[in-house]
C-alpha positions as CSV (number, residue, x, y, z in Angstrom):
1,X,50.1,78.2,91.0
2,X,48.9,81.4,92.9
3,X,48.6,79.8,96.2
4,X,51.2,76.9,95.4
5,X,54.2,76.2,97.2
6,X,55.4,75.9,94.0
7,X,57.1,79.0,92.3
8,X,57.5,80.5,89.0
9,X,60.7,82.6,89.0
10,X,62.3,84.4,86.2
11,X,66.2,83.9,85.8
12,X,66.4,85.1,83.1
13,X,69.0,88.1,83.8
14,X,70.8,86.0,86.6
15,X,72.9,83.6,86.0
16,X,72.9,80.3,88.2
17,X,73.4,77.5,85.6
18,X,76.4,75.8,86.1
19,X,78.5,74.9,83.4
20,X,80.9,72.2,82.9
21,X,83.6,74.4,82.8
22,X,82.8,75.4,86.6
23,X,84.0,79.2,85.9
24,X,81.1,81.4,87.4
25,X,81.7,83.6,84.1
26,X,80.4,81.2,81.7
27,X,77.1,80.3,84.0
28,X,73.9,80.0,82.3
29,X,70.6,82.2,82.4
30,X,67.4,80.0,81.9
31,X,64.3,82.5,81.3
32,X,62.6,80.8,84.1
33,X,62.7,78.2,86.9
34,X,59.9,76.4,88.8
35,X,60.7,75.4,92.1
36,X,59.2,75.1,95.5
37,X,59.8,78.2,96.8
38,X,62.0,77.3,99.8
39,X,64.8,76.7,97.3
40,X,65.7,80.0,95.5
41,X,66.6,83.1,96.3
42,X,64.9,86.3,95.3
43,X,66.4,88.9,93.4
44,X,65.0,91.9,92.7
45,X,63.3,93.1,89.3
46,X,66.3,93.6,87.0
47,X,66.4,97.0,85.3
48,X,65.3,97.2,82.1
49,X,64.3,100.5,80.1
50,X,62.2,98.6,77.6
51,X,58.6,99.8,78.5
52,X,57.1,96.8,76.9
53,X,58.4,94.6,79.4
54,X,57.9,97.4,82.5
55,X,53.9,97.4,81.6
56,X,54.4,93.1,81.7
57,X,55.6,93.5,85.1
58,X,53.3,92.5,88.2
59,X,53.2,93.0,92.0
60,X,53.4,89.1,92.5
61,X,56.0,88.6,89.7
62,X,59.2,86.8,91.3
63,X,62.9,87.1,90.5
64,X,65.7,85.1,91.4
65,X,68.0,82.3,91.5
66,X,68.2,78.5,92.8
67,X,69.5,78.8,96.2
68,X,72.4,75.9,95.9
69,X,73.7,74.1,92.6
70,X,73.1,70.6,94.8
71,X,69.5,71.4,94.5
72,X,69.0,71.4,90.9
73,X,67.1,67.4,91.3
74,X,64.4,69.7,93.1
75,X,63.9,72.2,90.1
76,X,60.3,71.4,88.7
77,X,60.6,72.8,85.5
78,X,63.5,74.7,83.6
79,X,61.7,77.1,81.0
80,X,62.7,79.5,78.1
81,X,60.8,81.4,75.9
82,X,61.1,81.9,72.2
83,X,59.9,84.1,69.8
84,X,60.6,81.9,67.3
85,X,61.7,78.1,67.5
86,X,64.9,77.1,66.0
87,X,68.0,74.7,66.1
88,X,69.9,77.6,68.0
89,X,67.3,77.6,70.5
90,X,66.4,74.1,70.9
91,X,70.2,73.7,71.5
92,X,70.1,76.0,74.6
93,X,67.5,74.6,75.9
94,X,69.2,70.9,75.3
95,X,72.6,72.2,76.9
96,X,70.4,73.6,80.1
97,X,69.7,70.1,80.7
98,X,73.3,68.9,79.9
99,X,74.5,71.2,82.3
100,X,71.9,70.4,85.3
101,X,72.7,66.2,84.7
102,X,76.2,66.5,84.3
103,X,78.1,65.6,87.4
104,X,78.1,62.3,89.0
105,X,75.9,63.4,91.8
106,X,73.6,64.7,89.2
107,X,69.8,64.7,88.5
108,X,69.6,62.0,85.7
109,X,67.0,64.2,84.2
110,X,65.6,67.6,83.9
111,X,62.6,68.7,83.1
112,X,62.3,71.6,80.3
113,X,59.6,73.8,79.2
């Protein structure tokens, strides 16, 4: 994907996920998103002090958000990452795609990772 149009952003500190219960407050935080990349915004790095995850970090890592909720049909992938796989975790991944397919103008899938 290096010289793609198509972008791997982390999320995972931003939330952009709409909910059904349209309150901004209760918006979701995917890990990751994988979009063309005329339709998110960057962010920058969010601040962490876990040196781990600092030595992870890469020039041409990117951060940020889908630009506009009414272009969720153009979101390639939505991913998460798991240390370990369980129901708990299977579910949020499952309610991501709720989420993304439930109005009537909707996407009537999604495609998760």
């Amino acid at each position: 994907l290096r010289d793609s149009n198509i972008h791997v952003v982390n999320s995972e500190e931003y939330p952009w996920l709409v909910t059904s219960s349209n309150d901004q407050r209760f918006n979701q935080k995917p890990d990751n998103i994988f979009c063309h990349r005329a339709i998110y915004n960057r962010c920058n790095p969010f601040q962490t002090n876990n040196p781990n995850l600092v030595n992870l970090r890469r020039d041409t890592d990117r951060y940020g958000v889908l630009a506009d909720w009414a272009l969720r049909d153009s979101i390639d992938v939505t991913g998460e990452a798991k240390l370990k796989i369980d129901n708990s975790g299977f579910g949020e991944v499952v309610n991501y795609a709720r989420h993304i397919c439930y109005y009537k103008d909707a996407p009537k899938y999604a495609k998760l990772l």
